[in-house]
Structure formats: C-alpha cells, structure tokens
N, C-alpha and C positions, 0 to 999 in steps of 0.2 A: 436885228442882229447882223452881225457883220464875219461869224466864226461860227463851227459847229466844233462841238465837244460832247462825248458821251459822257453823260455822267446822271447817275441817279436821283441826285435830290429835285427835279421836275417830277418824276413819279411819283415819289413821296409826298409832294407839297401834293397834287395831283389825289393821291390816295386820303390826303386827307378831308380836300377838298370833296370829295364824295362822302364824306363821315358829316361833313357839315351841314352840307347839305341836302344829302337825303334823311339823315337825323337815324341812320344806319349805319353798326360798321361794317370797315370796307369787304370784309367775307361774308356775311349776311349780305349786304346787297349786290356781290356780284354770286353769289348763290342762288338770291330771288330772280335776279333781271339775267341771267347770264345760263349759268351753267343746268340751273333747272328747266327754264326754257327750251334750251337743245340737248334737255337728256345726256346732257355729259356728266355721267353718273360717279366717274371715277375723280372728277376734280374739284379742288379747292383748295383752301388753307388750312392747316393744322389739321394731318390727316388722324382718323382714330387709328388708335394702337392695333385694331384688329386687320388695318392695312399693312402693317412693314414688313411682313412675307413677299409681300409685292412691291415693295420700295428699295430701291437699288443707295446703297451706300455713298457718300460721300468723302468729304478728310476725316482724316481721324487725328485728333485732338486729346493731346495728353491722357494716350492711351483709345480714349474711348470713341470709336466710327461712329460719326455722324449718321442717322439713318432714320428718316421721319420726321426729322429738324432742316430747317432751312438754312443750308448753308451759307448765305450770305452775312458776315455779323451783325449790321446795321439792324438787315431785318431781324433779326433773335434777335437782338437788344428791345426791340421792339413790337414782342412779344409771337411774333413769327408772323403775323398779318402785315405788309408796309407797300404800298405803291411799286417798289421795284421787283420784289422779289417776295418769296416765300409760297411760291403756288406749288403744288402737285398735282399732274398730269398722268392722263396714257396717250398711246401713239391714234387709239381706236378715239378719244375724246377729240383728239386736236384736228382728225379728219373730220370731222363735225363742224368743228367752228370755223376750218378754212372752206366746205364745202358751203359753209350762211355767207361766207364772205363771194363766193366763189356764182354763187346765186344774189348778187346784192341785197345784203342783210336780213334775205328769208332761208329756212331751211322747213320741210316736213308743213306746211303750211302755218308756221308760225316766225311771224316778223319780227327781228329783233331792233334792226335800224332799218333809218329810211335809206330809198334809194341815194340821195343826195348825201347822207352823213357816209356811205360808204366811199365815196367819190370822191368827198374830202379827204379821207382817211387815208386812199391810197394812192392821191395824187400831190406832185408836186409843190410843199407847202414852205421850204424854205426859200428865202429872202435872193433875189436874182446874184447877189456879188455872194455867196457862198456857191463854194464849189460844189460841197457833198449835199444830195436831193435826197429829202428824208420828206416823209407821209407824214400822218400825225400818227406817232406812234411806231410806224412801221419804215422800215430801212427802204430805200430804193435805190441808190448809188453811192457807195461811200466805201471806206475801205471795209464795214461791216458787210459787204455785200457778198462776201467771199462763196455762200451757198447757192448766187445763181449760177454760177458755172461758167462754161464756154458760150451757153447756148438761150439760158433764157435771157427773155428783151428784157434792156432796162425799160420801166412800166411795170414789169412784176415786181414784186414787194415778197419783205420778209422778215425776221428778228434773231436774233441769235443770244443765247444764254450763255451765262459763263460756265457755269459746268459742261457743257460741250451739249446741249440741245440746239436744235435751231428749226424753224418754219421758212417757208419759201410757198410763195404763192404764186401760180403765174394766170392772169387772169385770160390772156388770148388766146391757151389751147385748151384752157381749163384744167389746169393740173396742179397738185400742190406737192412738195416733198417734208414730211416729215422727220426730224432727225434723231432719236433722245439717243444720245452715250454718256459715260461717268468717267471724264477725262480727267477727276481729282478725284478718283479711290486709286491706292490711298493715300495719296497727296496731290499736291497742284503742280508737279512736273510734265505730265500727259500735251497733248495741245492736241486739236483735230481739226486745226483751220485746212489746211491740207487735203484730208478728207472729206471736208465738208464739199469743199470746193468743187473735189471732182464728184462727188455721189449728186453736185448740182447738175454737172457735165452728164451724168449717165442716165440721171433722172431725163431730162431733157432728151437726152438718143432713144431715151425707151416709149418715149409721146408716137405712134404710129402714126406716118398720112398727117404730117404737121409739118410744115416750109417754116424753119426760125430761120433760116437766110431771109426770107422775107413777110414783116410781121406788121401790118398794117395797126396806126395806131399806137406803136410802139413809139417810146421817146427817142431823140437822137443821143448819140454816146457823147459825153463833154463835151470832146476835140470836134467834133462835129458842131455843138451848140457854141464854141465860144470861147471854152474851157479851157483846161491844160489837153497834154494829151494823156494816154492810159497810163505807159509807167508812171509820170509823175503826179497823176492825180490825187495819191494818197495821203493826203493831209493830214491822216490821220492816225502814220505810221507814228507807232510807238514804242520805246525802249522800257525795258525790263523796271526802269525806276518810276515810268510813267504809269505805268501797271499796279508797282506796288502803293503808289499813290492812290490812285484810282480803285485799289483794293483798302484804302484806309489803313496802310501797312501791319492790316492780319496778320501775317505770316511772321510779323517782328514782336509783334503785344507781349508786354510781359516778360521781353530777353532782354538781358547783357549784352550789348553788342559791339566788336570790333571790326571797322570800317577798312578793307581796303579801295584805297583811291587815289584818284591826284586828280590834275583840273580837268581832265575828261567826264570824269563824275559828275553829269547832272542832266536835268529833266530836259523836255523840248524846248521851253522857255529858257534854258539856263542858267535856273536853281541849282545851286550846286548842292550835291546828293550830302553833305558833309549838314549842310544847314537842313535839308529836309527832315533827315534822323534826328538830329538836336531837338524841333519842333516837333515830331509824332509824337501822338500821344500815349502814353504807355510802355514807350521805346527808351531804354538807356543807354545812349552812347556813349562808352567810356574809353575806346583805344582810337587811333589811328595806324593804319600802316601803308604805306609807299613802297611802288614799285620802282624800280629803274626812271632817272630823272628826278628822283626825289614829290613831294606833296604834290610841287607847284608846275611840275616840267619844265622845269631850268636849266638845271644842271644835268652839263657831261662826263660825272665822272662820277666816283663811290659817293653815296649818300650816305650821313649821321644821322642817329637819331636826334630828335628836337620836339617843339612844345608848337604847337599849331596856334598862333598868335591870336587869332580872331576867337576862338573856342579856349583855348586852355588845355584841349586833351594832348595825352604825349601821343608821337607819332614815332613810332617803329618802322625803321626802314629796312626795308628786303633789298636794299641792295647796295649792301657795305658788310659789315664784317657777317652777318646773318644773311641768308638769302631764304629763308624762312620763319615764321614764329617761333618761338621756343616755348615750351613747357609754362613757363614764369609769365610770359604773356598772356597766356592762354586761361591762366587757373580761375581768372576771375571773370572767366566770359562764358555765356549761353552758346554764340551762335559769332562767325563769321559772315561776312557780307564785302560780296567782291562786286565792284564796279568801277570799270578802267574799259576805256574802248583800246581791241583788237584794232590790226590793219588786214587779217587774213594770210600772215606769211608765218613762217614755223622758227624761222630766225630773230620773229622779233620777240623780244623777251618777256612780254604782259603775262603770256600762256606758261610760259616757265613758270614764271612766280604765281600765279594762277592753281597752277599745279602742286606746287612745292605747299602752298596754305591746306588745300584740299588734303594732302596729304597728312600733314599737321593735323588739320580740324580732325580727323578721322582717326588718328591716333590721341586725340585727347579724348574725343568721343563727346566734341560741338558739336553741332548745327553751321553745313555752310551752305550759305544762301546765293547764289550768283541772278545779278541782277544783269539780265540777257541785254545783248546789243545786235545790231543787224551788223554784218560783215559788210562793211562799206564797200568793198571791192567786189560783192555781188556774191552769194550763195551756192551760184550752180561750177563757174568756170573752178576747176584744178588743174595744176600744172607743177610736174616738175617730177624728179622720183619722190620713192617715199625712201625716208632714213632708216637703216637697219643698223646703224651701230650702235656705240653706249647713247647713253642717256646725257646730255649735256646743257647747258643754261641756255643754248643758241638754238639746242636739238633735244628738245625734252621726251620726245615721243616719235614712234614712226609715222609721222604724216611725209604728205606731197609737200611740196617747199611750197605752195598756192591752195591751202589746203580746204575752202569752201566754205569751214562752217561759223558757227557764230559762237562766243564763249561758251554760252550755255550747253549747246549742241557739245562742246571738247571737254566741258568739267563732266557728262556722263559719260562719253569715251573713256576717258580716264579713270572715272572711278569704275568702270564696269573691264575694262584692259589691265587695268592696274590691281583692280582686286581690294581697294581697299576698302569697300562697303563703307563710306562715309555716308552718314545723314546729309542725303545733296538733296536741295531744292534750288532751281531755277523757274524766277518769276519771269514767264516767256514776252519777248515784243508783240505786239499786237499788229495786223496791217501789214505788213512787210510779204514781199514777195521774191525769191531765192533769185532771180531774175534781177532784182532792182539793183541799182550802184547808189549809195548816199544820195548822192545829188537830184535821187529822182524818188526821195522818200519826205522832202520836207525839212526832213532834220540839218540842226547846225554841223556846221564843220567846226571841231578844235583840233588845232595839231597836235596829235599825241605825243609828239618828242618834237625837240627843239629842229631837230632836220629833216621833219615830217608835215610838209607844209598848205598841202594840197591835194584833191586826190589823185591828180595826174601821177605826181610821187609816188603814191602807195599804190600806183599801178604798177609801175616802172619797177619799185622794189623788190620782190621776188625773184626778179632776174637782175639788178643792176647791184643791188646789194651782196650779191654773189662776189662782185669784182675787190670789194673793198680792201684796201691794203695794199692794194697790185699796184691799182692804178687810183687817180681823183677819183671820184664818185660825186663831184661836187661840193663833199663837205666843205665849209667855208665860203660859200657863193651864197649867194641868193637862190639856185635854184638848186639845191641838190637831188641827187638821182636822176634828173633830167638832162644832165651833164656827164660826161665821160672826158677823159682824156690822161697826157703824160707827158712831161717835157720834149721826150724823144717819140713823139706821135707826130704825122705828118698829116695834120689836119686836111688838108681838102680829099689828099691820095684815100686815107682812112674813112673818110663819109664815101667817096665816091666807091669803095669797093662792097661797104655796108649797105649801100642802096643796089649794088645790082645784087646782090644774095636775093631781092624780091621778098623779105619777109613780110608779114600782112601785117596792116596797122597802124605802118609805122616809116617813118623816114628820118635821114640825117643830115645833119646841116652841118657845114665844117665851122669851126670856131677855136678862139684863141680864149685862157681865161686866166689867171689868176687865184689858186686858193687863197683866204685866209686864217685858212685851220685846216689841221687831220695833215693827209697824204700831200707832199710837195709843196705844205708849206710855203706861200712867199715866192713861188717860182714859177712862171710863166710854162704854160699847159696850152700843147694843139689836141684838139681831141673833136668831138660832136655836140651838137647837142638835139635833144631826140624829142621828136614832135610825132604824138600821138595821132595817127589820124582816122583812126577806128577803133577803138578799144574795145569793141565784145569780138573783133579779129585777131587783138593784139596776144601774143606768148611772150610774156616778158622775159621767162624761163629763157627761151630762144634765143632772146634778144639779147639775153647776157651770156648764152654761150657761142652767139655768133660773135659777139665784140671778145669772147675769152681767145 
C-alpha cells in the first residue's frame, strides 16, 4: 500500500471473514471468544430491549430517535451485526478489554491472545512510505489520533468512533482513557474531536510519578523519523464532502436536493461535489445554485441563470437579479446543500450568500445541509473590528473583518443570532486543526474568485482589500492583493516609510506596475509589493491601515 484511508469496508470483509471461517456468526463468536471470556457482561450486538434504559440515544430519523439500533446505516442494512460497526458498550466493559491489552492479552488469569499477536496489534504495521502509522486495527499516529493529547508517546494506541466514543491506550505508564459521548443526539451537528483531545491531555497530567518528557521505548514523532513535520502531517484532513462520502451520503437518502456550488465544490481528490450527488445513491439532485462568479468562477460581474451543460440541471444564480432562492425554487426541494470554500474574511461574499439560503431554507421549512470546510487562513488568528451596522452583501453579520471560523462553524452563528431556527445540519471536516493554514492540511488549493490566486492572497486580503477603489489592489496583474499602488504614489519613498512603521511579518519592496483591469486601468502605478515573511505574525488588518 502506498496511502492510508479510513474507510469501513476492511472491517466488514474482515467480519465476514470470521463467519467463514469459524462457521459462526460474527456476535456469537465474539461473544464466545471475546466478551464472555473477560466478563464483559454489558457488551455486544443487538442489545435486548430490556437494556435501552441504559442506552444513550442516537439521530433521530423521521421523527423516530435511534436508540438500541446501530447508528451506522451500512450496518442496519445489515441487520446490525457488521465488522465495522454496531457494538454496544459500557465504560466499566471497555476498562476490561484495554486492562487484557494492557497486561498482553491476559486479564483475571484467563488468556485471550498471545503475547506475540498483542505486539503485532499494537505495533507499527503500515508500509514504511505511508506517513500515518496504524496497528492492526488500532490507530497510532494519524490524524485519528486526536485522544492522545499533548502527552501521551506515540507507541500508545487507540480508536475512535463516530458517534463521539473513543479508547486510548498507553502501554508505558500503563493507563488507558476511556471516552463514550453522543455527539449526534439529536443530530450529527455536535463534534468532540476537541474535547477528545484535550481530556487525552488531562488524562495524561493526571498519571502520578510518570516522566512523558521522557518515555523509553516510545516511537519517534514523524519529523523526527523522516516524515513531514506536525502541522503538516495530516493527510488525512478532510472536508465536510469527504465526510459525507465516507458517511455513504446518509444524511442526503431519500431528499430532493438543491446544490449550492461552483468549482470550489469537491472532495480531496477533486471530484467535483456537483458529480458526487448525481452518483449517490438514493440522492436526487435536481437544482443548481451559484454564488458570486457564477458555477464555474469566471466571471466578474452579475451572473444569469443557465443550464449546467455537463448534467442538464438548471442553475440559479444568487448573484444577479436574485441574491437569494425564491419561494418557486424552493417548492420542489427536500433540503439545501452548500459547498463553496470560504477565505475567512466578512467581505467576501460566499457567507453572504451562504446566509441569505439559510435564511430561505428556513423560511420554506427545508433541510440545509452545509458541507463544512477548514478556514484556509487558519481557525484561531481574528483580526480587525467587528461590524455593527446594517446588514449588507459585503457585511452580512457582526463579525471581525478576519473572523476565524469555518462555514459550518457561521451557518450556526447565524441561525442561532439570527433566530431563524432553520433545520441546520453541518457534516463537519475531520483532522483539521484551528491552528493549521491550507497548505499544511493536504488539501488542494482552488482559487475561489478569479483574483484569489494563492494563499498568500487570502492572507494579505482582510486588510488589503479594505483599500479597493482608492487605490490598485492589483486587480489586473498577475499578482493581486500582493500589490498596492497609484499613479501619484512615489514608490521607493512609500516602501521605505512602510518598512520603518516595523510592522511584523511583513516588508515592502518599491515597484512600478501597470493594471489591466479594475482601478487605474492602463496606467502606470508606483506603489509596493508586499512579501510575506512570517504569517502567523502578520495583521493584514494593519497592514491595510498602515498603507490607508
């Protein structure tokens, strides 16, 4: 193998491969060999009905909470016994099967594995050119690793659930963390990767008389062995549509659905999300709608409605005489579905129009589903004021002009500020860390607008886009927003006063340019142009009010 990819169907083949050949199925014999064994008296498959007093709820599906059923659909298609999924647990069981692990594969004087099969299990078994180091079966370094925290060594192992469970093992101080929550009652909005992460962190501070600065035995971290280094190790950060992929597009089964998008829209591979939906099974796409730029991101000016050549479906544009759905578009659809990559600034207009649907869907009383994206510009840095006046297509909300978060993260702002109680579902990214910039998650770069080229750009814009109209901003160049200037700008004088301000980050170089479009038009511009040279120090904010 040359790539790691989480994905179910090894369990499954896995689970059946155990029916095969122990000539059992797969709940009977991990009930004989397994769970009876270590007296883990509360677990298995298809629990009886005299258990769901004690079974914590699930989604709830037209109308009816899941609760004693296996949330996963694959598995209930599959009668709730399958390889990947469909176990029930308590927390007092699973300290049991991590303390056999914990003791190599004995617990209570009864051996479940050998010493040797526990060793494989929890050591190093993928291929040397994969980056992420997975056991057999159990996680060790990947971006699933999110429960060892700050502190335990990679060497410890662990699993994570999609309902928000997870195990973590650490074999060198001998401790295990336990996690179970119901991060999808009553739906799959919730996320606890965050949490998880740090209750790895606390678990870990709370080992007494235990040196994790120094852990003998312990594996080296990547950057150490070879690897990338930490931000960028996560190959296996994933966007909101790689999710509902990888969820078998549940959440769409059975809807009418109208797509907002353009060519930001698609998976890691760069399927475009337009062709995903067409293919799911179960799923009927029957609208299109566009944001600003039109389907394809071409165009700089008002957009028409049109006929999406490749599919046939019509495509309604938000941003031409409509700057949201109408009533008539709406009538014959289940559910909304937004996927457009943000750049994380409040002026650019995705989130408007983002907004403006939400609104819509909520007043028709759809279903809108935002398929989450990581904030390229990074999660944590804000910058700038926040807007207090009206409501406007540039300024749709009171944010920071740099304002942190990720689609997903603003369509529940919004619907929870705004009041409008829409049916909101956000299928969240997976992997990602508020910390990270694009560049250091994996993922492609598409440029969202035709003058959004790079990410150095969509650094530079919160504050440089501020200027636009005054002065160039580069439209028309090759390098916009990384360029400033004006005909009556005296280039060297103007870099050399901009560099002694000392701002962090950041410097300027004098230069001479030429638009050919927008501001100055065809007319020779002295101005800067502005070279990045720290960007988790840079204030773009600043940067565009030191040049105002």
């Amino acid at each position: 193998g040359s790539a790691f990819r989480y994905s179910d169907v090894n369990f499954i083949l896995l689970g059946e491969i155990v029916r095969r050949v122990s000539g059992k199925k797969l709940n009977e014999f991990a009930e004989r060999e397994i769970y009876r064994p270590l007296k883990m008296v509360d677990t298995g498959f298809l629990p009886s009905r005299l258990k769901l007093s004690r079974i914590a709820p699930t989604e709830k599906e037209t109308n009816v909470v899941l609760r004693g059923v296996v949330h996963d659909p694959t598995a209930r298609r599959m009668g709730g016994v399958a390889g990947h999924a469909g176990l029930f647990t308590t927390a007092a069981d699973l300290a049991r099967y991590a303390r056999m692990f914990l003791n190599r594969g004995q617990l209570d004087r009864t051996r479940l594995f050998r010493v040797e099969t526990v060793r494989l299990m929890t050591s190093v078994q993928t291929p040397g050119g994969v980056q992420e180091w997975r056991g057999l079966g159990w996680d060790i370094d990947s971006a699933y690793a999110g429960p060892r925290g700050r502190f335990f060594p990679i060497g410890s192992y662990g699993h994570t659930g999609w309902t928000g469970t997870s195990l973590w093992i650490d074999p060198f101080a001998e401790a295990f963390l336990v996690f179970l929550s119901n991060r999808n009652h009553p739906t799959e909005d919730g996320s606890v990767l965050a949490l998880r992460n740090r209750l790895g962190t606390l678990a870990a501070e709370a080992v007494a008389d235990y040196n994790y600065v120094y852990v003998p035995g312990a594996l080296p971290r990547l950057e150490d062995a070879g690897g990338r280094s930490g931000a960028a190790r996560a190959a296996t950060v994933r966007n909101g549509v790689d999710t509902l992929v990888q969820r078998q597009y549940a959440p769409l089964r059975g809807l009418r659905v109208g797509l907002i998008t353009n060519h930001t829209g698609h998976d890691r591979e760069r399927s475009p999300t337009i062709d995903l939906l067409r293919q799911a099974p179960e799923v009927r796409l029957t609208a299109l709608f566009s944001p600003e730029h039109g389907i394809r991101g071409e165009q700089d000016a008002d957009v028409g409605d049109s006929v999406d050549q490749p599919t046939g479906l019509p495509v309604h544009s938000l941003y031409g005489k409509n700057r949201a759905p109408t009533p008539a578009q709406l009538k014959d659809l289940d559910a909304l579905v937004f996927d457009v990559q943000d750049i994380g600034c409040r002026f650019y207009t995705y989130i408007s129009t983002m907004g403006l649907c939400l609104e819509a869907a909520a007043k028709a009383r759809i279903k809108f589903i935002v398929l989450d994206r990581v904030n390229p510009i990074n999660g944590k840095a804000v910058e700038g004021p926040v807007h207090r006046g009206a409501s406007t297509f540039v300024a749709f909300h009171s944010l920071p002009l740099r304002h942190g978060l990720t689609v997903g993260e603003l369509a529940r702002l919004l619907n929870s500020e705004r009041g409008w109680k829409a049916d909101l579902t956000v299928i969240p990214v997976q992997g990602w860390e508020r910390g990270q910039w694009l560049d250091e998650t994996g993922l492609p770069w598409t440029n969202p607008s035709p003058n959004m080229r790079n990410l150095t750009e969509a650094t530079l814009y919160p504050g440089i886009g501020l200027l636009e109209s005054a002065v160039s901003v580069g439209r028309g160049t090759d390098t916009p927003f990384e360029v400033v200037g004006a005909p009556y700008v005296r280039d060297v004088a103007f870099a050399r006063e901009l560099n002694q301000a000392g701002l962090p980050g950041i410097r300027f170089v004098p230069i001479r340019f030429t638009p050919r479009a927008s501001t100055f038009q065809g007319q020779e511009c002295g101005g800067v142009y502005l070279v990045v040279t720290d960007r988790d120090a840079l204030a773009a904010v600043d940067v565009g009010i030191q040049i105002a």
